[in-house]
C-alpha positions, 0 to 999 in steps of 0.5 A, spaced: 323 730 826 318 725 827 314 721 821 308 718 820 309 712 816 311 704 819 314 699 816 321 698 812 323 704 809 321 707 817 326 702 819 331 704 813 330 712 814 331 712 822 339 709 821 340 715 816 338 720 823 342 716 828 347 717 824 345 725 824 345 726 831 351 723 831 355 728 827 351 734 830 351 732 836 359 733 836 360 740 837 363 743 831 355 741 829 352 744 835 348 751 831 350 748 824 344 749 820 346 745 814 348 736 815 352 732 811 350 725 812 355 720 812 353 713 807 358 709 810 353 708 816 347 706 812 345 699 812 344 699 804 347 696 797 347 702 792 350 708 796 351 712 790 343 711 790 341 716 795 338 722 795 337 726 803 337 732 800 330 734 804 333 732 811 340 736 809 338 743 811 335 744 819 328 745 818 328 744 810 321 744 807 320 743 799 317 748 797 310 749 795 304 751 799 302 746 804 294 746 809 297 747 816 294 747 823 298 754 826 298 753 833 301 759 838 304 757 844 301 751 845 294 753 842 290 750 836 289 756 832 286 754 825 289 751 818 291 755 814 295 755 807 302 756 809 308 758 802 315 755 803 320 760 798 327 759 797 330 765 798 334 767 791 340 763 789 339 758 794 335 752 793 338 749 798 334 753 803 327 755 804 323 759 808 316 759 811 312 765 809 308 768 815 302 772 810 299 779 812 292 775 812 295 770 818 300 776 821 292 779 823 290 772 826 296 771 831 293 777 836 299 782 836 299 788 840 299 795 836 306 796 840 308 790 836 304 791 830 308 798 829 315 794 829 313 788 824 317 788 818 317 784 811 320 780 806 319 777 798 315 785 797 312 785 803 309 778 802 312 775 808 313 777 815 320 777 818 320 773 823 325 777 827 322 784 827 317 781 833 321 781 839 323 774 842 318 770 836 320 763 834 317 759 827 318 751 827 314 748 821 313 740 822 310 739 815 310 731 817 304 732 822 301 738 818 303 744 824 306 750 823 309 752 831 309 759 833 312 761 840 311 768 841 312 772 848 305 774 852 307 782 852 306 781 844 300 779 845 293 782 846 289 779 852 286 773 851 284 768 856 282 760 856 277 759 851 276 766 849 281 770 843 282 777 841 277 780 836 283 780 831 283 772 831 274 772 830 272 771 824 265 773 820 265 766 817 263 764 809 256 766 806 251 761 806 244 760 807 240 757 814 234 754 815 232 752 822 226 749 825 222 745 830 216 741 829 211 738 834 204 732 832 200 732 837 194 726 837 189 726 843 184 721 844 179 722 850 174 718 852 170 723 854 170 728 848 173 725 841 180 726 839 184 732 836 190 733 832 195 738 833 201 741 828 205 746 831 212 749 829 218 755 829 223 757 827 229 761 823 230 762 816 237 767 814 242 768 810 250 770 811 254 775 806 260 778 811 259 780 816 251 782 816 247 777 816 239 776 815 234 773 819 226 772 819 222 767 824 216 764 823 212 760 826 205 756 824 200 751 828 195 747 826 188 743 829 183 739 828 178 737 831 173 730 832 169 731 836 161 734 838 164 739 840 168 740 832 162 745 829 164 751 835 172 749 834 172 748 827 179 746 824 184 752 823 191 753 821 195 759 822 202 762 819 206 768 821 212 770 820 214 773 827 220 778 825 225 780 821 232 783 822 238 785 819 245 785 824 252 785 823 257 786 829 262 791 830 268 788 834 272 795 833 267 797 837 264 792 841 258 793 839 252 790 835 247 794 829 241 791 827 236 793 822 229 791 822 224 789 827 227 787 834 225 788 842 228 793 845 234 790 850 235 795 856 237 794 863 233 800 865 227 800 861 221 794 859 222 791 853 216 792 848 218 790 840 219 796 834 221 796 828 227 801 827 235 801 828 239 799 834 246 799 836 248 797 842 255 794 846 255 787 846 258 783 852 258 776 849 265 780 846 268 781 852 272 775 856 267 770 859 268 773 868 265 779 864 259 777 862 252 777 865 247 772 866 242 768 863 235 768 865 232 760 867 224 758 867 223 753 871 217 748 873 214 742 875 210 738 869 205 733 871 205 729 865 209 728 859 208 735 857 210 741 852 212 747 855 212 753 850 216 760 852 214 766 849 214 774 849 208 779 846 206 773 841 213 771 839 215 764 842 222 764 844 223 756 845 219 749 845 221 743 848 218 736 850 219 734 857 218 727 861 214 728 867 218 732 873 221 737 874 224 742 869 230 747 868 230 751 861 237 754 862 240 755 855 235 762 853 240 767 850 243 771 854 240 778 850 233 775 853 230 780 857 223 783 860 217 778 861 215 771 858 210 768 858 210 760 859 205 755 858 206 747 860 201 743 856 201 737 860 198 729 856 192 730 859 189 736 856 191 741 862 195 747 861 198 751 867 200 757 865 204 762 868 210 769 867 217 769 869 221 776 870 228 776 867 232 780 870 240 782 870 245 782 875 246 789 878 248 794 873 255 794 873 262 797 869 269 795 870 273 802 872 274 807 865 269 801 861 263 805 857 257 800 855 252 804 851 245 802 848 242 806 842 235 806 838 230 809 834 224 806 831 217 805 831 213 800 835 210 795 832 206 789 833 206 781 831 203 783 824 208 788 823 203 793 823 206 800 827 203 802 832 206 808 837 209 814 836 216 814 833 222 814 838 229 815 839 232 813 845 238 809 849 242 809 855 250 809 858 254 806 864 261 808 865 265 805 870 267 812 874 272 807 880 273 801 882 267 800 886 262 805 882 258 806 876 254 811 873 248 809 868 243 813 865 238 813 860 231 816 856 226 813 851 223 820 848 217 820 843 212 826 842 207 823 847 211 819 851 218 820 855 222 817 860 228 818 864 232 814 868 238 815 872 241 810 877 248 808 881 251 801 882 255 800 888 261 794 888 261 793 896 267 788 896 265 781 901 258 785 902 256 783 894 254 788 888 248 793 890 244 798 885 239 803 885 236 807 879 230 812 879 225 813 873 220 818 871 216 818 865 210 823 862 206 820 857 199 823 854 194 818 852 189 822 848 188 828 844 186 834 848 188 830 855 192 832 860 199 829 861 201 824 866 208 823 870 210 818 875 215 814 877 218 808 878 225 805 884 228 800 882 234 796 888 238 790 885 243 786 889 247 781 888 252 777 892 256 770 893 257 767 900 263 763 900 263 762 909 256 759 908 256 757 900 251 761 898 249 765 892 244 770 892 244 770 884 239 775 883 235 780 888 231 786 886 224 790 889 221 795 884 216 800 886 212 804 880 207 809 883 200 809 880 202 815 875 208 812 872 208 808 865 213 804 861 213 805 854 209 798 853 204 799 858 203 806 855 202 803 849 196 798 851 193 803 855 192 808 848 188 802 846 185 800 853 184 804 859 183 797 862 190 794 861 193 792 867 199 797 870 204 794 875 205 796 881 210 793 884 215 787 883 219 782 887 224 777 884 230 772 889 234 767 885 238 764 890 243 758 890 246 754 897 250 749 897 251 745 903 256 738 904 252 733 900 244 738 898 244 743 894 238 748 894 235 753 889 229 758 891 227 763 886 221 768 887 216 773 882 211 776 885 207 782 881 202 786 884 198 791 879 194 797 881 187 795 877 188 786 877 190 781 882 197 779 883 201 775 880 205 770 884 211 764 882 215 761 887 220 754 886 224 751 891 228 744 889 232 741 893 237 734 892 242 730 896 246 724 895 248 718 898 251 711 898 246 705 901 248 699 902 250 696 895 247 702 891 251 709 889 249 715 888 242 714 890 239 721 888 233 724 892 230 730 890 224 735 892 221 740 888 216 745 892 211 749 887 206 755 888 204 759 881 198 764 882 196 767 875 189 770 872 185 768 878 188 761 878 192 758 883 196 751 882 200 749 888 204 742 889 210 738 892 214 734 887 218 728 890 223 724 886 228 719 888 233 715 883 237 709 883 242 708 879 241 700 876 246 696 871 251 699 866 247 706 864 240 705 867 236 709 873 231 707 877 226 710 880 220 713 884 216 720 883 210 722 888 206 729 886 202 731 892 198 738 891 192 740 886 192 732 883 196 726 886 200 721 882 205 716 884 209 713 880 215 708 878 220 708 873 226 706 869 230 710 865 237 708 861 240 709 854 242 703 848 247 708 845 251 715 846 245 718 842 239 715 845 235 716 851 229 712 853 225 713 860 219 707 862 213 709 867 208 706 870 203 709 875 196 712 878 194 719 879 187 720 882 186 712 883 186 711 875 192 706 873 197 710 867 203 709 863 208 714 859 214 712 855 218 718 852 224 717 848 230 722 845 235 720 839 241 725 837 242 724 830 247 727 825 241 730 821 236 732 826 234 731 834 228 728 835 224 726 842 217 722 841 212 721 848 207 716 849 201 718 854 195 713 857 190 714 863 185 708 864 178 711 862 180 719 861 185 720 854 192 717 850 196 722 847 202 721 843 207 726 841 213 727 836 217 732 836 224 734 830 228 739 831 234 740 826 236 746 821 238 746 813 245 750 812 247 751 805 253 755 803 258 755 796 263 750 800 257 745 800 251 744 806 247 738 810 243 737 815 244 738 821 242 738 828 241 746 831 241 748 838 239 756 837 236 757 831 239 762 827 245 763 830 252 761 830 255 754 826 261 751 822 261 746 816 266 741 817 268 739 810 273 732 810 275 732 803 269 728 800 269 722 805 263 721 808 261 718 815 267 721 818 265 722 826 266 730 827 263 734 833 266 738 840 266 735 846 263 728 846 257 730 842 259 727 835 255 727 828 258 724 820 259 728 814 255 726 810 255 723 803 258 729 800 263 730 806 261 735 809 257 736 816 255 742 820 257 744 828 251 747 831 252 748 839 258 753 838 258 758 842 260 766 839 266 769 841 268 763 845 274 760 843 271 753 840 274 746 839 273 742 832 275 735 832 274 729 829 273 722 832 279 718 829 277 711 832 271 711 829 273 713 822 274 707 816 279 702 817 281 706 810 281 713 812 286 717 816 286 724 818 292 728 818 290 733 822 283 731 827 283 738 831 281 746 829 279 751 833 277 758 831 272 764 835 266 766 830 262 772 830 254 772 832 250 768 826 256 766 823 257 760 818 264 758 820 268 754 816 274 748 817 276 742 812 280 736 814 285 733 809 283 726 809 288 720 806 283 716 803 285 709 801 289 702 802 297 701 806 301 697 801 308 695 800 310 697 794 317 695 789 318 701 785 322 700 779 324 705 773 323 702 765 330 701 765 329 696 772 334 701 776 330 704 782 328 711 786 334 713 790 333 712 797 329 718 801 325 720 795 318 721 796 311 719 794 306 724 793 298 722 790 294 726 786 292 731 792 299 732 793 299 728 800 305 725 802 305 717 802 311 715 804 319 714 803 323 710 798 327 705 801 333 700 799 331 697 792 326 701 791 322 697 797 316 703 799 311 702 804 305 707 802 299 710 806 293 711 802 293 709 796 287 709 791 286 704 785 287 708 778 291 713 782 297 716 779 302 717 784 309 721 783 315 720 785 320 726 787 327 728 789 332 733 788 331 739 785 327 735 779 327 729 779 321 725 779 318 719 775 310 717 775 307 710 778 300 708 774 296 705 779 292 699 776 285 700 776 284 693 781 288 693 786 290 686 789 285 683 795 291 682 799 296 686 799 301 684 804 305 682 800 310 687 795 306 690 790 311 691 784 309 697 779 314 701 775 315 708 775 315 713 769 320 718 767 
């Protein structure tokens, strides 16, 4: 057994167990679960003043209930109230009581599960009834050790859990935001300023959870132009969606307004109910991919993803090249982005999503379901009222069958297809869909049809991986049920024809390249083309290492205009932390610049530059702070004789629940969190990985960037606590359901060490080996000889209790001043 404390009574305390391992290490002792401690070899005066009946009985545990972190097999699990009973007639003895609740957290499979058994009434697990399970509770560092043979548990894989181990969080309240200033000033056309903001507000009951996004901007202008471009504000609430998980099913139910995500057909939005297979909830090497937009920012710029309206992400980028990778999963279909630059120019262009071939594993059914009406951003509906779905079912190894239809009174589409998995040849499918709609009354129906091939392959002789490639034909009849929905308002809208996307991804010794293509011709429009390749290598010169080069070569045609440029960039890396570097922009406007980029913190970020674009000198600053409330970035923009502009921008969320609530920082809005609750102690670094926030002044802080249905690891940072503050557990993990408000309290020992001189009203002493708890019930330390106690933790004005036996005990009273210097004995005296 290990102990946490120091000092004399350690010293004291590590005689009596050498002289244990003695006695158990004969063989007469070898399985003996109870020990006789032998006083002779203690070093102490008053031998019959002794008291070691906690370390008598292998194992032994007071009795009571005590906050452990279960780990299984090596694995943190979480913490947990855990009991110790003594079993009737025997005081001397105590066991652990695994409870019904934590049974279902540990993972059994139903074979195992079948066989469990119970003791006290049915309170308590019996160990032995899971084949090969072993218990080993250490109350000294606040574990509880599970050892359970694999065969009795479900598949389970590095960082992700069972669904029996996810847990649907407390209820609570969010509120997610992101706000946006713009102030620009024109030499040539006056100034404007701007507001502009999105967001999530929510709230948890269970496992359902609410959420409704919004968004608002603001301008105003001074200028002569102001009296055509008066000011105007605007606030909409863009949609509003109840949803909750179904982890028996895998599956997803959602209520209200939502954009249809399917494999087969367009999105559009509609307002109704759906229910669909999840794969977030399978094991990560199951699930597809992310979509991505990238791009080439002239200038510091603000670059705003959109889809029908609803803006999806807004982030401020420095000049350069960009790659918003972090868009969730579920989004699907077109977007729209839109890159404001510095300047007052905006490029605007479109970017298609689009999933890996439409594969299932072997015997595996995924299925989507939906019901509704169209709507628009208003919420007015609009459309005919549909049902529809689609389903692929894995028929081999190497085969799957998909499916689906849309079905309303004046629209249907159906569609069927097959995926092909062609081993070292990559992943191939190929789906046909045929749709009938009526556009008016008393006219004719239309029928067409649309082919699409997807492909999908990774090259490991050459490195390469063709992320996504797909083709996709529609003849001039066929309609989704969003081009439906658009020419039943204006024959005139635009109808695609076909569709082209590549993503592709190479890797050589030391250059890594990426190429993405969209092309999108139409039957009544221009085309629409979008195409990036970037390149980079490193390489060591001279004294300099990891010098970077990059390139960046962009082609966008959209609505008739065209944006075409070449993006060179090199980076040197300068002193402890900072870079140094060189851009050059070579296409529709050219710019060359120098800059230097460093940080003065973990938590900040700042980059300098200094330039000429057109022959006009110009300069930015951009910088980025992470703080425990919020994220914030702000930009700085000249060109001499054209404009200046400044931006700021705060991204941060508000969650309240019955446990208590902060300010926080937020990665996707609405979506999963965990309140860290340290016990009241404020400024006590929490967070995953390294990225770390402080509890605020009422102990408590909120983890945002958790991932759902992926095991996640809370941890506090114990160097950088208080001198006076030690946490007795620094590590939780849990797996929390989508929209989840998770929930994890560290038991902190709050206070200062001291040696104490225990003494009783009538000058006797403590036994030896008695124990000291504070007020909270957390162990402080061991009685030593003469009462001499080494303390961890305590607080002026406390009370703190003295144990041993099966019921002695005295109080200590502490003072309400506690002395400045407590190196030396304290001595205080313990009533009865």
């Amino acid at each position: 057994m290990s102990f946490r404390y120091f000092g004399p009574s350690r010293a004291l305390l590590m005689s009596t167990f050498l002289g244990a391992t003695v006695l158990c290490a004969s063989p007469g002792f070898a399985y003996a679960d109870t020990v006789e401690f032998n006083a002779d070899l203690l070093d102490v005066k008053d031998r019959d003043n002794i008291d070691l009946s906690a370390f008598s009985t292998k194992g032994y545990v007071l009795p009571g209930v005590y906050d452990l972190l279960v780990n299984i097999n090596g694995q943190a699990l979480k913490t947990v109230p855990v009991r110790f009973i003594s079993p009737e007639g025997d005081k001397k003895e105590s066991r652990v009581c695994i409870d019904q609740s934590l049974v279902e957290k540990l993972g059994l499979t139903e074979d195992a599960m079948v066989k469990v058994k119970w003791w006290n009434d049915g309170e308590c697990l019996i160990v032995d009834s899971v084949n090969g399970m072993e218990v080993r509770p250490d109350v000294s560092k606040n574990l509880l050790y599970l050892n359970i043979p694999q065969v009795n548990l479900e598949y389970n894989a590095p960082y992700w859990d069972p669904p029996s181990r996810w847990e649907d969080g407390i209820s609570g309240a969010v509120f997610d935001y992101y706000l946006a200033a713009q102030h620009m000033d024109q030499t040539s056309g006056g100034s404007s300023t701007r507001f502009t903001g999105n967001g999530v507000v929510g709230a948890n009951l269970g496992a359902w959870r609410l959420r409704a996004g919004w968004q608002a901007n603001s301008q105003s202008n001074s200028n002569s132009g102001a009296a055509s471009n008066p000011s105007q504000s605007k606030f909409s609430w863009t949609d509003v969606t109840l949803y909750r998980p179904l982890p028996q099913y895998k599956a997803r139910l959602a209520i209200g307004e939502s954009y249809l995500e399917s494999n087969l057909f367009d999105t559009f939005r509609y307002t109704g109910v759906g229910l669909k297979s999840d794969d977030a909830m399978l094991p990560p090497n199951l699930r597809g991919y992310a979509p991505e937009v990238s791009g080439v920012a002239q200038t510091n710029a603000k670059v705003t993803i959109s889809q029908q309206g609803r803006v999806i992400k807004e982030i401020l980028v420095p000049a350069g090249p960009f790659r918003i990778q972090d868009l969730d999963r579920s989004t699907s279909g077109q977007l729209d982005v839109r890159v404001e630059e510095s300047d007052g120019r905006v490029q605007t262009f479109q970017v298609n999503t689009a999933s890996i071939p439409y594969l299932t594993r072997p015997g595996q059914l995924r299925y989507k379901a939906m019901a509704g009406k169209p709507s628009e951003m208003n919420h007015r509906m609009n459309g005919p009222v549909f049902a529809g779905g689609e389903v692929s079912w894995g028929a081999s190894n190497n085969v799957s069958l998909y499916g689906g239809s849309i079905l309303s009174g004046k629209y249907q589409a159906f569609s069927a297809g097959i995926g092909r998995d062609l081993a070292q040849f990559g992943a191939l499918s190929f789906d046909v869909t045929h749709s009938r709609a009526q556009l008016r009354d008393m006219e004719s129906w239309r029928g067409g049809n649309s082919y699409r091939l997807s492909y999908s392959k990774v090259f490991d002789a050459t490195r390469s991986q063709v992320t996504f490639a797909g083709y996709r034909f529609s003849d001039q009849n066929f309609l989704s049920m969003s081009d439906y929905l658009r020419l039943s308002q204006d024959y005139s809208a635009m109808r695609p024809k076909q569709m082209y996307t590549v993503a592709l991804n190479q890797q050589f010794d030391k250059v890594s390249a990426y190429l993405s293509i969209n092309r999108l011709t139409y039957w009544n429009n221009a085309e629409s083309l979008r195409y990036n390749l970037s390149a980079s290598t490193y390489f060591n010169f001279g004294n300099f290492r990891n010098v970077s080069v990059s390139m960046n070569a962009y082609s966008s045609e959209f609505n008739g205009k065209k944006d075409n440029g070449v993006f060179l960039s090199m980076s040197i890396p300068w002193g402890n932390s900072g870079t140094l570097g060189y851009s050059g922009a070579y296409g529709s406007s050219k710019s060359q610049s120098v800059s230097y980029s460093d940080r003065t913190s973990p938590n900040d970020y700042y980059t300098l530059r200094g330039g000429e674009t057109g022959g006009r000198a110009e300069g930015s600053a951009y910088y980025s702070r992470d703080t425990s409330l919020a994220k914030v970035d702000a930009m700085a923009s000249y060109r001499a004789q054209d404009y200046s502009s400044l931006n700021v921008s705060v991204r941060g969320g508000l969650t309240v629940t019955p446990e208590g609530g902060a300010l926080h920082p937020v990665g996707a809005s609405g979506g999963t969190r965990v309140l860290v609750d340290t016990n009241g102690v404020a400024g006590v670094p929490v967070g995953r990985f390294g990225s770390k926030i402080k509890s605020n002044m009422f102990g408590k802080a909120v983890v945002s960037n958790v991932g759902s249905y992926n095991r996640n690891s809370i941890d506090i940072d114990v160097n950088g606590m208080p001198d006076n503050v030690q946490a007795n557990n620094s590590i939780s993990t849990g797996t929390f359901t989508e929209g989840a408000i998770g929930y994890r309290k560290f038991d902190m020992l709050v206070g200062e060490k001291a040696m104490l001189s225990l003494q009783t009203k009538d000058g006797s002493f403590p036994p030896f080996g008695a124990r000291v708890f504070n007020e909270k019930q957390q162990e402080l330390g061991l009685v030593g000889e003469q009462g001499v106690t080494y303390v961890n933790g305590i607080v002026a004005g406390e009370q703190l209790q003295v144990k041993w036996g099966d019921t002695g005990q005295c109080q200590v009273q502490l003072s309400d001043t506690l002395p400045g210097d407590l190196s030396d004995s304290l001595t205080v005296q313990c009533q009865e």
